[in-house]
Structures are given as C-alpha cells and as structure tokens.
RODO-2510 file (C-alpha; in nm, 4 decimals, decimal comma):
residues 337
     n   res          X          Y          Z
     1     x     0,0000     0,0000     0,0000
     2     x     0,0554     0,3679    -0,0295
     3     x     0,1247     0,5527     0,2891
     4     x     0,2474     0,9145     0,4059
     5     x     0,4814     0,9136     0,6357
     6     x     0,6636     1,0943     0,9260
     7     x     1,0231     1,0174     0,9158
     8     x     1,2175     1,3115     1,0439
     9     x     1,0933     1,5908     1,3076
    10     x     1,0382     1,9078     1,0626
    11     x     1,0788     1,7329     0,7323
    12     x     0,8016     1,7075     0,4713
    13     x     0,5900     1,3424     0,4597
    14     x     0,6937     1,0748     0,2707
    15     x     0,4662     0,9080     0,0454
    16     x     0,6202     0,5412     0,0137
    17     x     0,5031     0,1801    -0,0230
    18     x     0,4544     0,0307     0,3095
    19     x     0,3080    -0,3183     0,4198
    20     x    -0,0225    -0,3467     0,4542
    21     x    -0,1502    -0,4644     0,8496
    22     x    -0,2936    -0,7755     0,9352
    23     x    -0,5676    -0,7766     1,1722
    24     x    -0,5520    -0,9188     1,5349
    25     x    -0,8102    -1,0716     1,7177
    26     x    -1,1340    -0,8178     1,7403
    27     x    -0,9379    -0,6030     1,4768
    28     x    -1,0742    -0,4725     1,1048
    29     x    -0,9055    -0,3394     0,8339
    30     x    -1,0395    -0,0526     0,6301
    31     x    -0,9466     0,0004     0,2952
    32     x    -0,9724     0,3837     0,3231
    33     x    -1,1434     0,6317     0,0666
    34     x    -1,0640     0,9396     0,2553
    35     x    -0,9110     1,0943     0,5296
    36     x    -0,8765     1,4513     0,6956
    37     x    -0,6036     1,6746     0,8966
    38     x    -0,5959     1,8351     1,1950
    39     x    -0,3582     2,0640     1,3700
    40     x    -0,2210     1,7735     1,5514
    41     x    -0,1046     1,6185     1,2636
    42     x     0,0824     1,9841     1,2032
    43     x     0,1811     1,9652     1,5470
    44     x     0,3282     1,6046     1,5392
    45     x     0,5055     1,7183     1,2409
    46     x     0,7072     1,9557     1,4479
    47     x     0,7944     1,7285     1,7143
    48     x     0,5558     1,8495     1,9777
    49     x     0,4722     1,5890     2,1516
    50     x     0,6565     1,3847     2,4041
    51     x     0,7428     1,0676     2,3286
    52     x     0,7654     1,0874     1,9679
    53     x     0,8217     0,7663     1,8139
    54     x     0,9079     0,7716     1,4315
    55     x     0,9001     0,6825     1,1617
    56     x     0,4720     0,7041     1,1706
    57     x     0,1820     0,7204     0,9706
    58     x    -0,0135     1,0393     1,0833
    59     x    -0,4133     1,1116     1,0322
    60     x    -0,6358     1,0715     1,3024
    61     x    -0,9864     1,1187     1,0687
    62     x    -1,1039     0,8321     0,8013
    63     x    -1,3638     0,6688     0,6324
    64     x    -1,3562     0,3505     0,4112
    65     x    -1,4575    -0,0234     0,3614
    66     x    -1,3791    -0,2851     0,5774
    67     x    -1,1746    -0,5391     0,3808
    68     x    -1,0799    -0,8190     0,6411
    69     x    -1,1355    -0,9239     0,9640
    70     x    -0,9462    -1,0868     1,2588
    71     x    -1,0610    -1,3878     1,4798
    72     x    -1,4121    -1,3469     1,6465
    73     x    -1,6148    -1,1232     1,4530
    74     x    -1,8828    -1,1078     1,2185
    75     x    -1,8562    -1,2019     0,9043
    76     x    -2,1013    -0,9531     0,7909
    77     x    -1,8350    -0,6324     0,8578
    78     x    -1,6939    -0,7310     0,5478
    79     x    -1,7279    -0,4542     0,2759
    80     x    -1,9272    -0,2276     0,5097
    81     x    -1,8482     0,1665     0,4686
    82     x    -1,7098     0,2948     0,7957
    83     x    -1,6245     0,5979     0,9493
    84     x    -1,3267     0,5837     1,2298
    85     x    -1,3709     0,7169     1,6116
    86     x    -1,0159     0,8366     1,6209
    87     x    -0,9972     0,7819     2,0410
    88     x    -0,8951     0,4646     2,1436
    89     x    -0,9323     0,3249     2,4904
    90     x    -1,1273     0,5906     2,6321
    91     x    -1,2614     0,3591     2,9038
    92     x    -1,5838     0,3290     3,1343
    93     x    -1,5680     0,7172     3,2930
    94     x    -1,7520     0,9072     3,0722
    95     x    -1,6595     1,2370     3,2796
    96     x    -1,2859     1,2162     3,1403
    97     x    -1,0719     0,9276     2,9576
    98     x    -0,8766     0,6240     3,0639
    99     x    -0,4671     0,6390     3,1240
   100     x    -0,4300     0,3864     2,8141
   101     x    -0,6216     0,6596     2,5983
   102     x    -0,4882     0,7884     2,2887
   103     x    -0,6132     0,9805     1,9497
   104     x    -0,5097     0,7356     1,6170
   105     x    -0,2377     0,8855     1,4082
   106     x     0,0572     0,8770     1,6341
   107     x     0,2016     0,6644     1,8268
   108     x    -0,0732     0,4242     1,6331
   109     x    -0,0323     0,4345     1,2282
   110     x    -0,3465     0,6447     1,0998
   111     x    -0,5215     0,7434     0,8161
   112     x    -0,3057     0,8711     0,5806
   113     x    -0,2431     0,5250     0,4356
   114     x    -0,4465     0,3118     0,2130
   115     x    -0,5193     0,0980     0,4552
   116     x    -0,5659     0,1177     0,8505
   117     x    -0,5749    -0,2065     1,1305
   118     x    -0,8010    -0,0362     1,3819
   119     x    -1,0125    -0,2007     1,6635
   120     x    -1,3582    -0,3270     1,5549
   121     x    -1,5222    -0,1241     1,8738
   122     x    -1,3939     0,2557     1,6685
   123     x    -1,5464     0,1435     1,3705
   124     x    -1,9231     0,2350     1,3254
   125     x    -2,1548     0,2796     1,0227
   126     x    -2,0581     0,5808     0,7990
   127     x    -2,4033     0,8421     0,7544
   128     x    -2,5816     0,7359     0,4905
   129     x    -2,6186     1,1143     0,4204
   130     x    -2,2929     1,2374     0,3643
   131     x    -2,0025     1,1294     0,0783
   132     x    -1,6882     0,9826     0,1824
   133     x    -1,5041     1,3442     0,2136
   134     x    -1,7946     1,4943     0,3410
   135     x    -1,7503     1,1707     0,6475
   136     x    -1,3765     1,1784     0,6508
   137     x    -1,4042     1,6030     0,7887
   138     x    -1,6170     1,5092     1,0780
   139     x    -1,4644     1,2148     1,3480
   140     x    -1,2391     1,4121     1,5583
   141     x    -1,3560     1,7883     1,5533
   142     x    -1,7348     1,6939     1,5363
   143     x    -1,6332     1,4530     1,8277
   144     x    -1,4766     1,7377     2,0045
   145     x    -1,7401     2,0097     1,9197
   146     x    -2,0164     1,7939     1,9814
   147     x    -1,8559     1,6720     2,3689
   148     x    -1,8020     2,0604     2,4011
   149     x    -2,1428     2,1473     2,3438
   150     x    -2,3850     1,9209     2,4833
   151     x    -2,1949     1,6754     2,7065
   152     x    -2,0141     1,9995     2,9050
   153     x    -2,2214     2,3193     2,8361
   154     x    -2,5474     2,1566     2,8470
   155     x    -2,6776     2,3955     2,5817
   156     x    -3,0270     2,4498     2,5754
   157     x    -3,2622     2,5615     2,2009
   158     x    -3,2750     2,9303     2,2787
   159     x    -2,9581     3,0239     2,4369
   160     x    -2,7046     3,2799     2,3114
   161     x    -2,3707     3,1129     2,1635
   162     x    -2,0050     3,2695     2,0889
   163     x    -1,7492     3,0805     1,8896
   164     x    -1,4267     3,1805     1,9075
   165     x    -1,1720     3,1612     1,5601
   166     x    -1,4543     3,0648     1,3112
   167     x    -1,3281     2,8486     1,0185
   168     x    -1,1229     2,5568     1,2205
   169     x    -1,2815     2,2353     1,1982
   170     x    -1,4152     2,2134     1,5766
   171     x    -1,5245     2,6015     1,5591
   172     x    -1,7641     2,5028     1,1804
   173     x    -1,8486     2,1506     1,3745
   174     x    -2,0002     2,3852     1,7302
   175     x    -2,1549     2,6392     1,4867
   176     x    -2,3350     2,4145     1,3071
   177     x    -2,4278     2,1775     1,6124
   178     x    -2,5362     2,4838     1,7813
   179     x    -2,7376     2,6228     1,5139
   180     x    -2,8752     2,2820     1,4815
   181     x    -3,0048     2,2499     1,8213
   182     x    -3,1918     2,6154     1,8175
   183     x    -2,8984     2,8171     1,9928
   184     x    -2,8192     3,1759     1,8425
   185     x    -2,4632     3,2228     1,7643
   186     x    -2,2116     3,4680     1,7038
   187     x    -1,8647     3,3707     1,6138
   188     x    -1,5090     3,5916     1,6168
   189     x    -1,2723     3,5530     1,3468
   190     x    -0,9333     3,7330     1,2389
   191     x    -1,1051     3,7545     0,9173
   192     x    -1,4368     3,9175     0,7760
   193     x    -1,4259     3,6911     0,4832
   194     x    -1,4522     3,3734     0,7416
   195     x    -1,6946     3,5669     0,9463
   196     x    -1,9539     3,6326     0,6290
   197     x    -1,8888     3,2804     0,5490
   198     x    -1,9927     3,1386     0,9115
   199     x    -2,3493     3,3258     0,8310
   200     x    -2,4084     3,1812     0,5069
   201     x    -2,4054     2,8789     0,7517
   202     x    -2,6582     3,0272     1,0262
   203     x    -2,4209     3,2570     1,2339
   204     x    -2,6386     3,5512     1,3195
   205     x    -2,3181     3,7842     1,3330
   206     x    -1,9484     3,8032     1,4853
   207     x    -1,6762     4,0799     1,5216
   208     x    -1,3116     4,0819     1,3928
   209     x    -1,0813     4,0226     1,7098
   210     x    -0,8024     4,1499     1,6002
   211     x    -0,9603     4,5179     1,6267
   212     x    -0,9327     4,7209     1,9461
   213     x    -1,2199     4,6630     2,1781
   214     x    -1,3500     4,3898     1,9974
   215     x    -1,5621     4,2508     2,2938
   216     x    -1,7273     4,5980     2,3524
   217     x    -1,8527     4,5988     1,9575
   218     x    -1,9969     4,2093     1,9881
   219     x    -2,1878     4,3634     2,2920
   220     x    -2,3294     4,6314     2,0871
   221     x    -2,4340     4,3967     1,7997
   222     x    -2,6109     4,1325     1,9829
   223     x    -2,7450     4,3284     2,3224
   224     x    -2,7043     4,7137     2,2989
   225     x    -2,6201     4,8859     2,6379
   226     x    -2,5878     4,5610     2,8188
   227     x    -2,3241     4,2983     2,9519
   228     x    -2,3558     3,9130     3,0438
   229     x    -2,4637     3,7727     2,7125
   230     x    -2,3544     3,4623     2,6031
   231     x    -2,5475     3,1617     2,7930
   232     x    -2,2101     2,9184     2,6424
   233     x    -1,9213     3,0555     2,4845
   234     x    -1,6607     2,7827     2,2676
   235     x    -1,3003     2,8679     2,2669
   236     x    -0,9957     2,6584     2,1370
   237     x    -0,7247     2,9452     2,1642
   238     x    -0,7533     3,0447     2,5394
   239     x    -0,4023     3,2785     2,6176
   240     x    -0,4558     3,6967     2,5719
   241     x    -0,8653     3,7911     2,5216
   242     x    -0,9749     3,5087     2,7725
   243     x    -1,0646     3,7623     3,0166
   244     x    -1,2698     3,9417     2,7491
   245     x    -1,4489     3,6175     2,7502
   246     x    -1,5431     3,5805     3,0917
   247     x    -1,6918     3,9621     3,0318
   248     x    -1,9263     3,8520     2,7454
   249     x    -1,9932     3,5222     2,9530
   250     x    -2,3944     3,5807     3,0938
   251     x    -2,4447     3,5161     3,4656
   252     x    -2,4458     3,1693     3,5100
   253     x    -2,2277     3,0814     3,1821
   254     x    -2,0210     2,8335     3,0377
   255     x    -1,6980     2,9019     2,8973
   256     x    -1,5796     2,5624     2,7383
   257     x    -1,2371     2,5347     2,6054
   258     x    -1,0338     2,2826     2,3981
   259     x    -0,7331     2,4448     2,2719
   260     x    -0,5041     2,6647     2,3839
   261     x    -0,3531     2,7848     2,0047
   262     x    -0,2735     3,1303     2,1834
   263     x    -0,1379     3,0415     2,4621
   264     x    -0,1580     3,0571     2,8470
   265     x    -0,3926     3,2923     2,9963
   266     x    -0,2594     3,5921     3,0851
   267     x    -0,4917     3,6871     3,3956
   268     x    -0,7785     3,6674     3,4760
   269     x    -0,9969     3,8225     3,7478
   270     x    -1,1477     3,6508     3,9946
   271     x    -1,4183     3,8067     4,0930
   272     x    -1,5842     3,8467     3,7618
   273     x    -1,5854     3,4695     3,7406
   274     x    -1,7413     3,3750     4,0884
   275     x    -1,9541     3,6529     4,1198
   276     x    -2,1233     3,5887     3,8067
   277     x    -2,1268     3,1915     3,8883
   278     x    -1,9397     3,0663     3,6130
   279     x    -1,8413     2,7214     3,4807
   280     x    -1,4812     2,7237     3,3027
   281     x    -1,5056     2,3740     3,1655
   282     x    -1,1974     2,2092     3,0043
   283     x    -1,2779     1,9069     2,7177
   284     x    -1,1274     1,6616     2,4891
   285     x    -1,2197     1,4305     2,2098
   286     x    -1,4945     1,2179     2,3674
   287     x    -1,5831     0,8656     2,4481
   288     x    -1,7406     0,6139     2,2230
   289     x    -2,1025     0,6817     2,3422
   290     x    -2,0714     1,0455     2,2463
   291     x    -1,9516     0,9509     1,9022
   292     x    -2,2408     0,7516     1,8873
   293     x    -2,4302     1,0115     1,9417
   294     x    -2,2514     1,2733     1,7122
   295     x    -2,3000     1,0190     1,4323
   296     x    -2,6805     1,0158     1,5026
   297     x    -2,7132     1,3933     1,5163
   298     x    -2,5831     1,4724     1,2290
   299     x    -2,8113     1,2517     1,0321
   300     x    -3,1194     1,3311     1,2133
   301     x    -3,0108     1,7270     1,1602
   302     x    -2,8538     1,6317     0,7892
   303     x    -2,5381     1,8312     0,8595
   304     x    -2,3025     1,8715     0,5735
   305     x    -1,9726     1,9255     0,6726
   306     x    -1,7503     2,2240     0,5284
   307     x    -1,5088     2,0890     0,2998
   308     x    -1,2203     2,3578     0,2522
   309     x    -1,0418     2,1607    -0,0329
   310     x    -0,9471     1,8146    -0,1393
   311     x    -0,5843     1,6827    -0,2171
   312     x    -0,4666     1,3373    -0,3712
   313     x    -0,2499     1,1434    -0,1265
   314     x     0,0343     1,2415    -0,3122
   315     x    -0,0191     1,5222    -0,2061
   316     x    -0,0377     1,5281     0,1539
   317     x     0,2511     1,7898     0,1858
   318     x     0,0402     2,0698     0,0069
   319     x    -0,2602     1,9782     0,2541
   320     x    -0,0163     2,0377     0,5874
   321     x     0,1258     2,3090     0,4160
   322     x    -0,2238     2,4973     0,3868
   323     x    -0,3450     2,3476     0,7246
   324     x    -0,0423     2,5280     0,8886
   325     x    -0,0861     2,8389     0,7004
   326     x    -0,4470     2,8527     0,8616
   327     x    -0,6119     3,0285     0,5855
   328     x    -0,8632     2,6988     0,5486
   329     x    -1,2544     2,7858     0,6206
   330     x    -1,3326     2,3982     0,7092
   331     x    -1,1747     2,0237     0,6740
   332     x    -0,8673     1,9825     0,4508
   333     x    -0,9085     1,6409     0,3144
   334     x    -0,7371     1,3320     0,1338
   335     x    -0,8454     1,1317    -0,1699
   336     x    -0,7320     0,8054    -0,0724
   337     x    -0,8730     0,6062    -0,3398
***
C-alpha cells in the first residue's frame, strides 16, 4: 500500500510503499477512501509531543470499507463503509478518559495510508447522508465540538452562543451543532471573509478580534447597552482575550475550552468569574457513546460538513502546508482512493 509518512521531526511526509496490516483478534481493516487533517497532525510534524516515536503514519480522521477481519467477529463487517472514532481506549468514565487513551495517528499508524488495522469497537456505520469526504471532515472535531457542546455546556434551544476563531474544523463543527439544536450564535474571526462565510451557515453575526475593543462591539451587535450575554461561549485558543471572555460570559455561563492555540492565559480576574457563577469547563475528544451520538445527530439534523479543499495522497505535503498556514474555512481532506 501507499502511505504518508513521518520520518524526520520538521521534514516534509513521505509518500512510500509500506506493508499493509494484518488484523488481530477483534481487529478490522479498512481500505480507506478518505481521510482529513488536523492541527495535531501539524503539530506532530514539528515534534511536539513527548514521546515521539518515528518513523509514523499520521491522520487521526477516516472513512472507508472494511476489507478483512481478525478472529471473532462477524462475518457480515466485510465490505461495510465505515467511518473511524479516532480515540482509542477511552474507558468506562464518561466524565474524562482512561490512562491507556490515545487519538489514532501517532504513536498508532493512521489514516493517511491506504489501509488502517483499527479495533472493531472505533469502527461504526458511515451516515448514509454524507459522501466519503464529506464523512472523513467530521470524526475528531465533530467529536470534540459535539462533547463541548452538549456533554459539558449543556446547551439548551434558545440560548445565546459565541465561537471563538470561526473556520477551524471544531469552531464550523459547534456552529453548526449549535445552530442545529436552536442556539443563536455569534462567532469571532481574524477575518471578515470567514466571518460572512460562518453566516451563510446560520451565524447571526461576529466581530473581527483582532480590532481594538473587539468585545465591547460584539456587545453592541447582539445586546445594545448591556453585559452578560452569552449563555455558552466555545473557545480553542484560550491565552490573551480570555478575560474578554469571561466579560461577554452571561451570569451563570459556560466558557468551554479545547485548545489553547494562543497560549496561556494571561490573567484573569477573579471576581468576575465567581460573582457571576461561572463554569470554566476544560474538554477533549470524547468517548465512544458520544460519538455515537454525534454520528446520530448529524443525520437526524442532515449536517453537511464544510469541505475547505481536497488533495490526492500524493499530495499530503500541500494539505499540511495549507493546514499550517491557517487560511482553510473547514476540513482539509485526502483522496485516498
């Protein structure tokens, strides 16, 4: 098979033969169609992560056809299309994951590989609604957005939204869950291109926050005169304009984050968060039920994920190249085959 690799910390993939995995007991291999990035696969690629063991295949999102089986399961798999929960061994606590958990794609081989040996369990029906690229964009960010969301905000139909750094692949995933389950959302962006973009998709408006008092002009726009607005607020870059967060947040809010692409916080001030009795809730991925019930959602709500652009295999470079750039307004994906 065909495979992109990570050989060197810093060094462009590799796209070489490699053998193709035999499955274990209570394993599958897919033969995969398709496949998507993420900033951890940008992240692995510059050594940051402990631990590194190399040479790997990176790609934590796919989708494909199982092709064989291993000892003790049904024979029926065979030549199903599957989509690929990327978190493996999340265990039985369903408030956080297991010591043995880790996301596919390093230090397992992942998607960006013809074929994948993955544990039966993380393979589920792919939606019967959506094309192979449009499934390989969703497994890990929808995972994430939709744990975010309604496993740790509790969000309600009705309540006020703000996501943070609109055009990432969680950030699309929460708008469109939240607009989905009857929230109103507003969404901040370095970029009034992205911003116009996330309301062609249902975003009632957002503010640029690169511009001086940024958090003062969302106020203006979606509650003139007042403070204490959003009801759950999404953020995956935490470090400086967290406090201006905790000012929009309304009394009783829920600031989730799940990144931290800017940083540490810088400060923050107490008061405003106990006095107005809020939750700062960190998340993660998500456990098997949850993608269960991602999977199920966005059938029921026929969500289409936002497909920035396609690249061949070959081509994987180009892809991490634009994914670390950060221009992309949705999923980068992979034509496998």
């Amino acid at each position: 098979m065909q495979a992109a690799i990570l050989e060197e910390i810093n060094q462009p993939l590799v796209v070489k033969a490699a053998p193709i995995p035999e499955a274990s007991v209570g394993e599958v291999i897919v033969r995969l169609k398709a496949a998507a990035l993420n900033h951890r696969d940008v992240w692995a690629q510059k050594g940051r992560y402990p631990g590194m063991k190399l040479p790997c295949v990176l790609g934590s999102d796919g989708v494909g056809i199982v092709e064989t089986i291993g000892k003790g399961l049904d024979r029926t798999m065979v030549g199903r299309e599957v989509v690929i929960n990327p978190g493996l061994f999340w265990g039985n606590d369903l408030r956080l994951q297991s010591k043995e958990f880790r996301i596919l794609g390093l230090p397992d081989d992942g998607t960006f590989a013809q074929y994948i040996k993955i544990p039966a369990s993380n393979v589920l029906p792919k939606p019967s609604t959506l094309t192979f690229e449009e499934t390989a964009a969703l497994p890990l960010a929808g995972l994430t957005a939709y744990r975010a969301l309604f496993t740790r905000a509790q969000l309600q139909a009705g309540e006020k939204v703000l996501i943070t750094g609109i055009g990432g692949g969680v950030a699309l995933f929460a708008l469109q869950f939240a607009v989905a389950a009857g929230a109103q959302v507003y969404v901040t962006s370095s970029s009034e291109a992205k911003i116009n973009q996330a309301m062609t998709l249902g975003a009632t408006g957002g503010v640029n926050y690169k511009e001086e008092n940024w958090h003062k002009q969302l106020l203006e726009k979606v509650a003139p005169g007042t403070k204490n607005v959003f009801d759950v607020i999404i953020d995956g870059a935490g470090g400086e304009g967290f406090m201006q967060l905790i000012e929009l947040a309304a009394l009783g809010g829920r600031i989730v984050l799940y990144g931290a692409t800017r940083g540490p916080w810088k400060e923050i001030l107490a008061p405003r968060v106990f006095f107005k009795q809020l939750a700062i809730l960190g998340t993660t991925m998500g456990s098997a039920p949850e993608f269960e019930a991602m999977l199920r959602f966005v059938e029921e709500k026929r969500i289409k994920p936002v497909v920035d652009q396609s690249f061949p295999l070959i081509d994987v470079q180009q892809a991490m190249d634009r994914m670390a750039k950060g221009d992309q307004f949705g999923k980068i994906v992979l034509q496998i085959s």
